[in-house]
C-alpha positions as a Python dict, from the first residue, in 0.01 Angstrom:
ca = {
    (1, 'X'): (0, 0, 0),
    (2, 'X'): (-59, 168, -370),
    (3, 'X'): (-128, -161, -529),
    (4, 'X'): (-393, -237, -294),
    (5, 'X'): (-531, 136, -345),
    (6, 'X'): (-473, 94, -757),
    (7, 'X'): (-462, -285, -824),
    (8, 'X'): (-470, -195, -1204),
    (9, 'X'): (-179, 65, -1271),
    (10, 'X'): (121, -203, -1318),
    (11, 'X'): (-126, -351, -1582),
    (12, 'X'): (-212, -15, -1715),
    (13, 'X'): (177, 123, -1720),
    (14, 'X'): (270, -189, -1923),
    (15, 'X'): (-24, -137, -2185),
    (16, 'X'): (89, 238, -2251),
    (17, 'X'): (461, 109, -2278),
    (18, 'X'): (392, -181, -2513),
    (19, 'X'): (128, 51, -2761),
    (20, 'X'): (478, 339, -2723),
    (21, 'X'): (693, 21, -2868),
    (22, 'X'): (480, -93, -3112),
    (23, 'X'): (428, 279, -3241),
    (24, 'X'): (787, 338, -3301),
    (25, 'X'): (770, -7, -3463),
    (26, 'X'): (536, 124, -3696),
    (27, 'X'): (684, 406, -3800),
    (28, 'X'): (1042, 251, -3854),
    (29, 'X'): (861, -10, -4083),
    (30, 'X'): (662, 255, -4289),
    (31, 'X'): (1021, 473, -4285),
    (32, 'X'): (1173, 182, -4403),
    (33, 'X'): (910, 126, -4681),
    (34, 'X'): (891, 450, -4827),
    (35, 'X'): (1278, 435, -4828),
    (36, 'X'): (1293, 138, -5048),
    (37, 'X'): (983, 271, -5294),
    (38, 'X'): (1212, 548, -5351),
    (39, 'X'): (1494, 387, -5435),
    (40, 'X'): (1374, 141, -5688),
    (41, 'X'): (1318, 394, -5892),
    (42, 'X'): (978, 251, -6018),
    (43, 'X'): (664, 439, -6103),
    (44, 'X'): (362, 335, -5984),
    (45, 'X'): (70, 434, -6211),
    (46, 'X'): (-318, 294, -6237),
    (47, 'X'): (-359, 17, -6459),
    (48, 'X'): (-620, 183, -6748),
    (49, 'X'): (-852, 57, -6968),
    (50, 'X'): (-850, -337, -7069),
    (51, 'X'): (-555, -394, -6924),
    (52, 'X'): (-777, -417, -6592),
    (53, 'X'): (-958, -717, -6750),
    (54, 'X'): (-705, -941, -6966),
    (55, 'X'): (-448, -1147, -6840),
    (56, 'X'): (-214, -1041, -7111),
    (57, 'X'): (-210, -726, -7228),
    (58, 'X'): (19, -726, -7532),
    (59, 'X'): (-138, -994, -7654),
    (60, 'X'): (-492, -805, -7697),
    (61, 'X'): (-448, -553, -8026),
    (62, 'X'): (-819, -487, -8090),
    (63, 'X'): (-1146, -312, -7931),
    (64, 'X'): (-1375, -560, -7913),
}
C-alpha cells in the first residue's frame, strides 16, 4: 500500500544511500592524499620568474 501512496521513496532512499557512500569515499581518498603529501617530505612552492616560461631552467643564465 505505501508504494502505491509514494511510488518514488525506494528510488529516493537509494539516491541518499549511494551520495552517503560516495561521500565517505571522498573523504578516505582526500585522507589518503594528504597522508602521502606529508610523508614525502616534499615542498611544494610556486614556480617564479622565467622558470614559468623555459623548458629548462638551468640552462637559461641571463635576463634577456
Amino acid at each position: 500500500m505505501t508504494s502505491i501512496l509514494n511510488p518514488g521513496k525506494a528510488a529516493q532512499e537509494a539516491a541518499e544511500k549511494q551520495k552517503a557512500q560516495q561521500a565517505v569515499a571522498n573523504d578516505r581518498q582526500l585522507a589518503e592524499l594528504r597522508n602521502d603529501d606529508a610523508t614525502s617530505g616534499a615542498t611544494r612552492r610556486n614556480p617564479r620568474g622565467r622558470r614559468l616560461f623555459v623548458g629548462d631552467a638551468a640552462s637559461k643564465t641571463d635576463l634577456s
